[in-house]
Biopython code that builds the backbone (N, CA, C, O; Angstrom):
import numpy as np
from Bio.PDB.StructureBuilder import StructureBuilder

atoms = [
    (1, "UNK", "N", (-178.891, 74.556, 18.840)),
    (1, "UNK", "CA", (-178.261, 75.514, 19.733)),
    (1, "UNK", "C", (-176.830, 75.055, 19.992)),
    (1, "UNK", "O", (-176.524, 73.863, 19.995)),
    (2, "UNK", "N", (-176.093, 75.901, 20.176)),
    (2, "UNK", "CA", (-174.664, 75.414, 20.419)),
    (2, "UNK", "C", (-174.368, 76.636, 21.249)),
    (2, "UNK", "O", (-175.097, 77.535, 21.671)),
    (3, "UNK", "N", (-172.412, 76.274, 21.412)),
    (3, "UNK", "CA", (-171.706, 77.422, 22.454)),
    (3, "UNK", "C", (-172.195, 78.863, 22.189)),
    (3, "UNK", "O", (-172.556, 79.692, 23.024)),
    (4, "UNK", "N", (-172.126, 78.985, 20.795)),
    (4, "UNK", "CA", (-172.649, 80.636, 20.215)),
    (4, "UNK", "C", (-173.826, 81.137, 20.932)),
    (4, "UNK", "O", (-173.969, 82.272, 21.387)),
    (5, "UNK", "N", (-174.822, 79.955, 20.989)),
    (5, "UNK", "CA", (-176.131, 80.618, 21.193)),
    (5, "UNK", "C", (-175.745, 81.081, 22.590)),
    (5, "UNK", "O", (-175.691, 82.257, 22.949)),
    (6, "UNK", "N", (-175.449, 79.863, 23.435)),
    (6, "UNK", "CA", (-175.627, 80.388, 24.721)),
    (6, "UNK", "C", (-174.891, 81.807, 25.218)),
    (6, "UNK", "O", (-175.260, 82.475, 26.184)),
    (7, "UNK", "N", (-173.989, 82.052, 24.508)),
    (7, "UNK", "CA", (-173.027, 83.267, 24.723)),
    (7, "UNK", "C", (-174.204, 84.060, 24.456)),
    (7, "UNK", "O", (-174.544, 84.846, 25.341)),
    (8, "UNK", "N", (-174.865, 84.000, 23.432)),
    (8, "UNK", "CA", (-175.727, 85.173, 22.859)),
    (8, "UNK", "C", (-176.700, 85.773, 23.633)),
    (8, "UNK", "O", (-176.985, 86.964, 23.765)),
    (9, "UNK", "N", (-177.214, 84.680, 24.173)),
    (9, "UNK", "CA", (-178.540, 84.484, 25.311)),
    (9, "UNK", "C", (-178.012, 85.291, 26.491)),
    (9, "UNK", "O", (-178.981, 85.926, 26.907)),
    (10, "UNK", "N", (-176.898, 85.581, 27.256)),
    (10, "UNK", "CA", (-176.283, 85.416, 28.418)),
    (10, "UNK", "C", (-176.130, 86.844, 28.091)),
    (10, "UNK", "O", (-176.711, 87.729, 28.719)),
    (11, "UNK", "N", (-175.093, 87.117, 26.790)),
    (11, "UNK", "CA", (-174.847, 88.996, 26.810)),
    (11, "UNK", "C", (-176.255, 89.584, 26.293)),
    (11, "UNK", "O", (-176.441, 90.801, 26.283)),
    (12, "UNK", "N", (-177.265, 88.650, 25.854)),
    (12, "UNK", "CA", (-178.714, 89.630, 25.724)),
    (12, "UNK", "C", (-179.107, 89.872, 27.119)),
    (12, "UNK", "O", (-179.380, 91.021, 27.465)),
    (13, "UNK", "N", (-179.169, 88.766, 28.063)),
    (13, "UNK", "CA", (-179.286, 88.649, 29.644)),
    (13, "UNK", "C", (-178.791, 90.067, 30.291)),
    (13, "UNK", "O", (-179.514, 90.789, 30.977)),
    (14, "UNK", "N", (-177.372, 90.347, 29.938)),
    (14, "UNK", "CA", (-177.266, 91.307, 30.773)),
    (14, "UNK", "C", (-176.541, 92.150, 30.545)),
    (14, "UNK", "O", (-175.537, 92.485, 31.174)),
    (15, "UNK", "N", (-177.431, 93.013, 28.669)),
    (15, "UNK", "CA", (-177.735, 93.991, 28.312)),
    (15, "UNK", "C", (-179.224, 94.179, 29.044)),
    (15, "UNK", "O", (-179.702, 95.254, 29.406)),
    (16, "UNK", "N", (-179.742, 93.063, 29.151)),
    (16, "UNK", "CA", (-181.298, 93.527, 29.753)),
    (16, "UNK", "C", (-181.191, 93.945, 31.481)),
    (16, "UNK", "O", (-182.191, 94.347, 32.077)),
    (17, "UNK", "N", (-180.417, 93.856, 31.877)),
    (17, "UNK", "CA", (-180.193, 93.812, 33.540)),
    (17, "UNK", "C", (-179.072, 95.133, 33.625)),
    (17, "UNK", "O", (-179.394, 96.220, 34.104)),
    (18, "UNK", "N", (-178.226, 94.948, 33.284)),
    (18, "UNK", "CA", (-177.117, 96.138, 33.511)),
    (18, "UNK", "C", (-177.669, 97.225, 32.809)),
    (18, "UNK", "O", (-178.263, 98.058, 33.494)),
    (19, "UNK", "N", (-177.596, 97.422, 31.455)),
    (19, "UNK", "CA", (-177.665, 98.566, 30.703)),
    (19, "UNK", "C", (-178.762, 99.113, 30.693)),
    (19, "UNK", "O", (-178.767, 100.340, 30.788)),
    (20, "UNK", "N", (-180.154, 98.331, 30.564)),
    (20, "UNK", "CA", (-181.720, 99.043, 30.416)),
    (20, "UNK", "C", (-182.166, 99.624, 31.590)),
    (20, "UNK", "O", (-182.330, 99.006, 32.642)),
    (21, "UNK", "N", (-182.352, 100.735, 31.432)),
    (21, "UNK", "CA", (-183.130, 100.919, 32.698)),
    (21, "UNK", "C", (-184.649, 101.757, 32.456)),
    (21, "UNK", "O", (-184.840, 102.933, 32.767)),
    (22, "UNK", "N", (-185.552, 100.933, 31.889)),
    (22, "UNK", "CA", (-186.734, 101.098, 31.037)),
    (22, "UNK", "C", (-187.619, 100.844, 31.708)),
    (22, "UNK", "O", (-187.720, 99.666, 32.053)),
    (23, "UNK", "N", (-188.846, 102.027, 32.278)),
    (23, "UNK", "CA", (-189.669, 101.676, 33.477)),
    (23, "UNK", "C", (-191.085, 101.382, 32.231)),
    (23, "UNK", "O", (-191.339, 102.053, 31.231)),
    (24, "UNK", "N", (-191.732, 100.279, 32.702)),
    (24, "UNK", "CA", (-192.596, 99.433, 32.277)),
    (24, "UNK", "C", (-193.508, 99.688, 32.088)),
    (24, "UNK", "O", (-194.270, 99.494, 31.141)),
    (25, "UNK", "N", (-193.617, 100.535, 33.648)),
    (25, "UNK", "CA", (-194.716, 100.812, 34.466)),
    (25, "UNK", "C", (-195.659, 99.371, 35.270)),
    (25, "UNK", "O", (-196.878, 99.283, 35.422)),
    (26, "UNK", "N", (-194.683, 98.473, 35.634)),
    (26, "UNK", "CA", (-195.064, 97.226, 36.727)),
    (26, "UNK", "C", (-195.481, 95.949, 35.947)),
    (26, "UNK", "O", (-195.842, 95.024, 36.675)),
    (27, "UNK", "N", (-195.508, 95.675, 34.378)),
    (27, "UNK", "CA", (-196.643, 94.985, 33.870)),
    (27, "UNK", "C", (-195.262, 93.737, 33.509)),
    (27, "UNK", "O", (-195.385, 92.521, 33.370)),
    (28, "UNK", "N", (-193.941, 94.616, 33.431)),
    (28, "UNK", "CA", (-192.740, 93.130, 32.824)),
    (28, "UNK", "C", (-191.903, 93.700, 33.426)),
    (28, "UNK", "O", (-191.861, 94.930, 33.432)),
    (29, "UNK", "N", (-191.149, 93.046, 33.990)),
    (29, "UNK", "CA", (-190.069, 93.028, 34.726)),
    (29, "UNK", "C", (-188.738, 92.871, 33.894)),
    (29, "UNK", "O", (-188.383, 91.693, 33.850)),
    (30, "UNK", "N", (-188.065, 93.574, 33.350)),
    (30, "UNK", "CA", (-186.843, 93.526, 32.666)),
    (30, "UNK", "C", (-185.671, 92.775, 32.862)),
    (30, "UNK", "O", (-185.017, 91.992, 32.173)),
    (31, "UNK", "N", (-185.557, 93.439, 34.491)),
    (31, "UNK", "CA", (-184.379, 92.385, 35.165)),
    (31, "UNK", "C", (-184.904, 91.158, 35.328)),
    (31, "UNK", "O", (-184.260, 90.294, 34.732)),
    (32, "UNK", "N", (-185.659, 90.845, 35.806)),
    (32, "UNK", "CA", (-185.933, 89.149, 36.482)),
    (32, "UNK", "C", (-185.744, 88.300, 34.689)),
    (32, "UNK", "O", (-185.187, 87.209, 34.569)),
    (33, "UNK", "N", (-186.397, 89.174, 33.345)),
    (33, "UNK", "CA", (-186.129, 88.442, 32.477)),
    (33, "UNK", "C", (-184.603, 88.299, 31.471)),
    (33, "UNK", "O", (-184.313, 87.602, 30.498)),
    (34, "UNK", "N", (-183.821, 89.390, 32.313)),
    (34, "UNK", "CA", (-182.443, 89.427, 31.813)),
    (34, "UNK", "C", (-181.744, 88.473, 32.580)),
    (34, "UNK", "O", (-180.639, 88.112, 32.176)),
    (35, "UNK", "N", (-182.316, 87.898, 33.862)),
    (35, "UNK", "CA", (-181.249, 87.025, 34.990)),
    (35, "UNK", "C", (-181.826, 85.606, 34.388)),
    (35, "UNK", "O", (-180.934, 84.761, 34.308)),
    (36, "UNK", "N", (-183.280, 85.101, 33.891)),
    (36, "UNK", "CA", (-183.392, 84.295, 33.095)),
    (36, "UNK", "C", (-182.905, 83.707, 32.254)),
    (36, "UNK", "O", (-182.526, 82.538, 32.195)),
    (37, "UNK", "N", (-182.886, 85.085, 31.046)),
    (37, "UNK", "CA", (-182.106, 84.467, 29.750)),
    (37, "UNK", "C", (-180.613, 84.123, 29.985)),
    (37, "UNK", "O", (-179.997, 83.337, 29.265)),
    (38, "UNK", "N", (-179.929, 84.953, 31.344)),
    (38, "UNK", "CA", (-178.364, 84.627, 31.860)),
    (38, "UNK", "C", (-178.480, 83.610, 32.433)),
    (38, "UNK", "O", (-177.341, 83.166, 32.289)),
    (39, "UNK", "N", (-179.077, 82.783, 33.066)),
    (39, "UNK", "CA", (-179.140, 81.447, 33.398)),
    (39, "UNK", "C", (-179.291, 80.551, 32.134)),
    (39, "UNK", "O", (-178.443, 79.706, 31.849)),
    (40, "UNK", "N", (-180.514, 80.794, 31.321)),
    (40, "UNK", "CA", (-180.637, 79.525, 29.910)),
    (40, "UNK", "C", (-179.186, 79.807, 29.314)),
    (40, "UNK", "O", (-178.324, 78.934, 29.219)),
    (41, "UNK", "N", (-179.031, 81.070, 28.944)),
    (41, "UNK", "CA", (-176.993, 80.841, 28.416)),
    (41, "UNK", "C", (-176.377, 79.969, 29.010)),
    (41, "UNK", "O", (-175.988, 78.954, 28.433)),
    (42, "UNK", "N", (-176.097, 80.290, 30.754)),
    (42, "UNK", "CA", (-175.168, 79.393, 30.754)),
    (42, "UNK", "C", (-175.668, 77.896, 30.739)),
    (42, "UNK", "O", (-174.805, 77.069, 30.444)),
    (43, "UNK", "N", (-176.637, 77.538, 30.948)),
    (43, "UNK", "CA", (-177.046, 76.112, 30.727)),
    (43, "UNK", "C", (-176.756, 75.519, 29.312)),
    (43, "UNK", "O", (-176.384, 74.364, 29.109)),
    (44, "UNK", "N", (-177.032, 76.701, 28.137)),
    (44, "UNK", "CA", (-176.994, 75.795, 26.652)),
    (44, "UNK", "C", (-175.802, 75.834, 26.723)),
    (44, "UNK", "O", (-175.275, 74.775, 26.385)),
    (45, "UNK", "N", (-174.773, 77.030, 27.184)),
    (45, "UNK", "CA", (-173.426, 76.484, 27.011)),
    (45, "UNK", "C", (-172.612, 75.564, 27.729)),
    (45, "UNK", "O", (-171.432, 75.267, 27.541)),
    (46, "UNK", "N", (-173.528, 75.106, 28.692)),
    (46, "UNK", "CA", (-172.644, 74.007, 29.378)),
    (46, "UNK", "C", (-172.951, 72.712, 28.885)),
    (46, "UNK", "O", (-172.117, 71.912, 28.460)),
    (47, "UNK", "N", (-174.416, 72.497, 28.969)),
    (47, "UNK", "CA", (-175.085, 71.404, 27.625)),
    (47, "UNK", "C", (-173.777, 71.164, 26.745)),
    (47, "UNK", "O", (-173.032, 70.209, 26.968)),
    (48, "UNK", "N", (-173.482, 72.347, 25.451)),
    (48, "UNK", "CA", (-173.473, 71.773, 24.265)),
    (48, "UNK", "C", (-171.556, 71.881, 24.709)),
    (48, "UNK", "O", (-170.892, 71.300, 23.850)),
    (49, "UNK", "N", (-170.970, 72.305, 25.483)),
    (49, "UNK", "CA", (-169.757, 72.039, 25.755)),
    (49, "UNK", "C", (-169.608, 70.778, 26.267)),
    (49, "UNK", "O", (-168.716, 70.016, 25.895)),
    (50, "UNK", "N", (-170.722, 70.416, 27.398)),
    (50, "UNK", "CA", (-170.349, 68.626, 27.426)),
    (50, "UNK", "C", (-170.382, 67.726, 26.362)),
    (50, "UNK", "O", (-169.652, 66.735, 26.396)),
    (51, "UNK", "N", (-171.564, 68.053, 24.871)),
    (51, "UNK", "CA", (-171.872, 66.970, 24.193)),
    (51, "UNK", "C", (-170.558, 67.565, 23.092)),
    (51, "UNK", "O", (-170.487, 66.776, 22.149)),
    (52, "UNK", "N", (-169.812, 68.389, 22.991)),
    (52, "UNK", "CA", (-168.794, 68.935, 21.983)),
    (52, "UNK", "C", (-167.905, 67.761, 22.907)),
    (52, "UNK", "O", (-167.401, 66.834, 22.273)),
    (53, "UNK", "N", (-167.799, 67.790, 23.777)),
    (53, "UNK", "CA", (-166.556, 67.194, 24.490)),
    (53, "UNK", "C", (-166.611, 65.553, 24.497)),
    (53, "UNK", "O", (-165.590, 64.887, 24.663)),
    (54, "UNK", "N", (-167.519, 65.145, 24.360)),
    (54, "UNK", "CA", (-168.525, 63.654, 24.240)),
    (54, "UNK", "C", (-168.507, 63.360, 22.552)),
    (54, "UNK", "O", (-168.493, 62.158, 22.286)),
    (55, "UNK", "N", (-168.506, 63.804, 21.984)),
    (55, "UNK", "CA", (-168.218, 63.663, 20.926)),
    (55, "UNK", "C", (-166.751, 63.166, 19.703)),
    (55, "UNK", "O", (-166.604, 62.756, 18.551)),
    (56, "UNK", "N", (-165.885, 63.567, 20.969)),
    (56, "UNK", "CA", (-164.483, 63.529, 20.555)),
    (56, "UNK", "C", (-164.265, 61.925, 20.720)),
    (56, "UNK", "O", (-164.104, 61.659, 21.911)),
    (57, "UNK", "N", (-164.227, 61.121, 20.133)),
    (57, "UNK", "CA", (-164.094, 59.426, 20.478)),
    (57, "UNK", "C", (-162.880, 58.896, 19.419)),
    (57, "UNK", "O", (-162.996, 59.239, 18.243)),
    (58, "UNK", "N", (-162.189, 58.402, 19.654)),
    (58, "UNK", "CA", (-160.866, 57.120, 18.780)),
    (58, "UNK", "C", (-160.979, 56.196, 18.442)),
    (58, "UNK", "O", (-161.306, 55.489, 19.395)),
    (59, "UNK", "N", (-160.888, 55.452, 17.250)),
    (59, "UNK", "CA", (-161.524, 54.581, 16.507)),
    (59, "UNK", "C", (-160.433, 54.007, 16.423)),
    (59, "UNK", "O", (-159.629, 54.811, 15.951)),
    (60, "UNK", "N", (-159.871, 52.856, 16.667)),
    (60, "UNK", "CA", (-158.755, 51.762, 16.334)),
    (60, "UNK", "C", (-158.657, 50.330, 15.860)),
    (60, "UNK", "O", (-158.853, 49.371, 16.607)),
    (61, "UNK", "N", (-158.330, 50.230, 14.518)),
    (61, "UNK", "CA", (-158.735, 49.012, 13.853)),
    (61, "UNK", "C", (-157.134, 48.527, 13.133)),
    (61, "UNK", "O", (-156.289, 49.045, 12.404)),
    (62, "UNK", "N", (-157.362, 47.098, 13.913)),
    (62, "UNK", "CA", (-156.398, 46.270, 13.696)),
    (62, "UNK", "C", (-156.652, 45.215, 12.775)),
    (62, "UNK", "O", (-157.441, 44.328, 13.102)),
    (63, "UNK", "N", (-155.867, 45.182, 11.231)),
    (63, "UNK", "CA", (-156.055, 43.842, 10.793)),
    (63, "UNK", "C", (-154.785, 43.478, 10.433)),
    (63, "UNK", "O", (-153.865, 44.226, 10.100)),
    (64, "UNK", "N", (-154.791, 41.916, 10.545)),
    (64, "UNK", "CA", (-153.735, 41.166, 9.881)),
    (64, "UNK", "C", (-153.750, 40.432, 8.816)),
    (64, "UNK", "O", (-154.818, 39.848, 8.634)),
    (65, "UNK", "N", (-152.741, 40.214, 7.864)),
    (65, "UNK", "CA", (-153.116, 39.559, 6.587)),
    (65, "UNK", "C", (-151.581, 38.889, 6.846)),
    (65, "UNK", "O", (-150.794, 39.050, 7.779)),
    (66, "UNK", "N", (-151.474, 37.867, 5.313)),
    (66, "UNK", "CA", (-150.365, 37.373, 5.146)),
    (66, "UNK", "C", (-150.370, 37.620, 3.968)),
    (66, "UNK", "O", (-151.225, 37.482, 3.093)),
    (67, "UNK", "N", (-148.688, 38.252, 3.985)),
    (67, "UNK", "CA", (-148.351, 38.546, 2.324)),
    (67, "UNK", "C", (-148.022, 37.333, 1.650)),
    (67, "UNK", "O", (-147.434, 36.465, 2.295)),
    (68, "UNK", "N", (-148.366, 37.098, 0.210)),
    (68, "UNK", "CA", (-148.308, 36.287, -0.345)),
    (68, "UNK", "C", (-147.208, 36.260, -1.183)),
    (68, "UNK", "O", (-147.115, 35.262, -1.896)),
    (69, "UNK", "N", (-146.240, 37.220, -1.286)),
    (69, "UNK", "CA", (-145.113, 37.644, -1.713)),
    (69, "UNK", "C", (-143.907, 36.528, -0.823)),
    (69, "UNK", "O", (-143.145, 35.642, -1.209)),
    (70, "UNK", "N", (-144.203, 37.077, 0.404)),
    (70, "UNK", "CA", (-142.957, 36.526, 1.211)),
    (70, "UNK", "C", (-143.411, 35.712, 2.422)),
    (70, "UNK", "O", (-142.706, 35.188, 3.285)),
    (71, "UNK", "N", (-144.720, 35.719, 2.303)),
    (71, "UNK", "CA", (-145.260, 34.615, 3.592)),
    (71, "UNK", "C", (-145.087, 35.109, 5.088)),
    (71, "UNK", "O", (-145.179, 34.456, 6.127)),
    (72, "UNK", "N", (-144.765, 36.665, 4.866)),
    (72, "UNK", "CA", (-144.761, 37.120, 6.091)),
    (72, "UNK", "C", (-146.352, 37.698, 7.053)),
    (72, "UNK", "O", (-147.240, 38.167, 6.340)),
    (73, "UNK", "N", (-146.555, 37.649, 8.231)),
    (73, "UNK", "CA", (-147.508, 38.079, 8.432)),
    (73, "UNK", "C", (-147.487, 39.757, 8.776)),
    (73, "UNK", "O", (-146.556, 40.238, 9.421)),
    (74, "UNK", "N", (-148.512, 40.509, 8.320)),
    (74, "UNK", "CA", (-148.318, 42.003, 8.223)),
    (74, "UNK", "C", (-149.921, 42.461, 9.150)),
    (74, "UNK", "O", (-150.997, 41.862, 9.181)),
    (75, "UNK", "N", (-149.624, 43.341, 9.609)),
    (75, "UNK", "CA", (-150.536, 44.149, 10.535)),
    (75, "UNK", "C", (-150.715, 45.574, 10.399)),
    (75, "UNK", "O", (-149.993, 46.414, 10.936)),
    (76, "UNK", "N", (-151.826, 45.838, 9.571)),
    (76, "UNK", "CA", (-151.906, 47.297, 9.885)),
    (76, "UNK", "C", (-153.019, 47.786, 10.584)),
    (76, "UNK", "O", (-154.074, 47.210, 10.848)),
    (77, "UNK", "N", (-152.584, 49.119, 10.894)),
    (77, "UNK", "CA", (-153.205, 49.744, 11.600)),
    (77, "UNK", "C", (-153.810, 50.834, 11.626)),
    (77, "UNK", "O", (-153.017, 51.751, 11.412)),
    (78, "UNK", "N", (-155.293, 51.332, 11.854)),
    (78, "UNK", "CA", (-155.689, 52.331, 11.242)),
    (78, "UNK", "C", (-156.192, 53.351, 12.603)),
    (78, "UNK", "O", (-156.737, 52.700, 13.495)),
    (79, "UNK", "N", (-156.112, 54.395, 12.785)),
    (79, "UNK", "CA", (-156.580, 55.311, 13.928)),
    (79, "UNK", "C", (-156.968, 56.375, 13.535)),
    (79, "UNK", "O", (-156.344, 57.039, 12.707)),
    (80, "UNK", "N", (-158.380, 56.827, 14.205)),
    (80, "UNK", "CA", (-159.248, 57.511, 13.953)),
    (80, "UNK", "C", (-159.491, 58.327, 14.384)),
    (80, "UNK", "O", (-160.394, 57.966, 15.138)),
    (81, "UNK", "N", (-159.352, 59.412, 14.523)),
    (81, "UNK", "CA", (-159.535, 60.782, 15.748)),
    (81, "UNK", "C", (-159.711, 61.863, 15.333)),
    (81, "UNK", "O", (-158.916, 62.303, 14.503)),
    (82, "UNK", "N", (-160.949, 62.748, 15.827)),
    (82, "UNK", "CA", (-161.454, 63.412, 15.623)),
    (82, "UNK", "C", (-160.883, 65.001, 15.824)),
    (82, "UNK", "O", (-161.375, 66.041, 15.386)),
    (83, "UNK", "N", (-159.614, 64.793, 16.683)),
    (83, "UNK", "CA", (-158.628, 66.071, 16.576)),
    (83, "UNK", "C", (-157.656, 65.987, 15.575)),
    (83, "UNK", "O", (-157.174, 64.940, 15.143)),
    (84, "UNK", "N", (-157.296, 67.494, 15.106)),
    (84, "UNK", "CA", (-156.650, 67.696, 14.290)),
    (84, "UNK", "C", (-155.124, 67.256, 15.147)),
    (84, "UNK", "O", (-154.841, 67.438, 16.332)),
    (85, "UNK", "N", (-153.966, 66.353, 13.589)),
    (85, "UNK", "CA", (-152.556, 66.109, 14.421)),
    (85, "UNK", "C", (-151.905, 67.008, 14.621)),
    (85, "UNK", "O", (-151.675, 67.877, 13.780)),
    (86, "UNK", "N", (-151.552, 66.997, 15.553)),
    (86, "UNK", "CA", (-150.584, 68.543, 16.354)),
    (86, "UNK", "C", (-149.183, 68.082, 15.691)),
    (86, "UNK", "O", (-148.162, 68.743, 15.882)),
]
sb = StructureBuilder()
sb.init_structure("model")
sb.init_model(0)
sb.init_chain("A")
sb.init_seg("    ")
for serial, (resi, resn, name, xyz) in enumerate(atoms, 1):
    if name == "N":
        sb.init_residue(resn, " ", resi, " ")
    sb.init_atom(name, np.array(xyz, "f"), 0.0, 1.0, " ", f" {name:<3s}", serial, name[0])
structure = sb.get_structure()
């Protein structure tokens, strides 16, 4: 499940609450299950927006060597990130 779903869940939610107005005859309740599925939306989308956001981490690796050319010491550096460079 991700952001999509929960969007999906949330406007099925309330196509079932706003727009239907479909008598049952007492046996299912339409609305109470359209304010449902609009609650599980916004929950999966808040879920998978925290772990999208938790996910983003920077990786930084430092090594040093000595060139054998000129006996200098050299350091590079490598960085890792999961956003695209602006």
């Amino acid at each position: 499940m991700g952001i999509g779903s929960g969007i999906a869940l949330f406007v099925i939610g309330a196509i079932l609450v706003f727009a239907l107005n479909i008598d049952t005859g007492g046996y299912v309740d339409l609305d109470l299950i359209g304010y449902i599925l609009m609650g599980a939306g916004v929950l999966v989308f808040l879920i998978s927006l925290v772990l999208v956001m938790r996910s983003r981490r920077t990786e930084s690796v430092d090594r040093t060597a000595v060139d054998p050319a000129t006996g200098e010491r050299v350091t590079r550096r490598s960085i890792r990130n999961n956003d695209p460079i602006a």
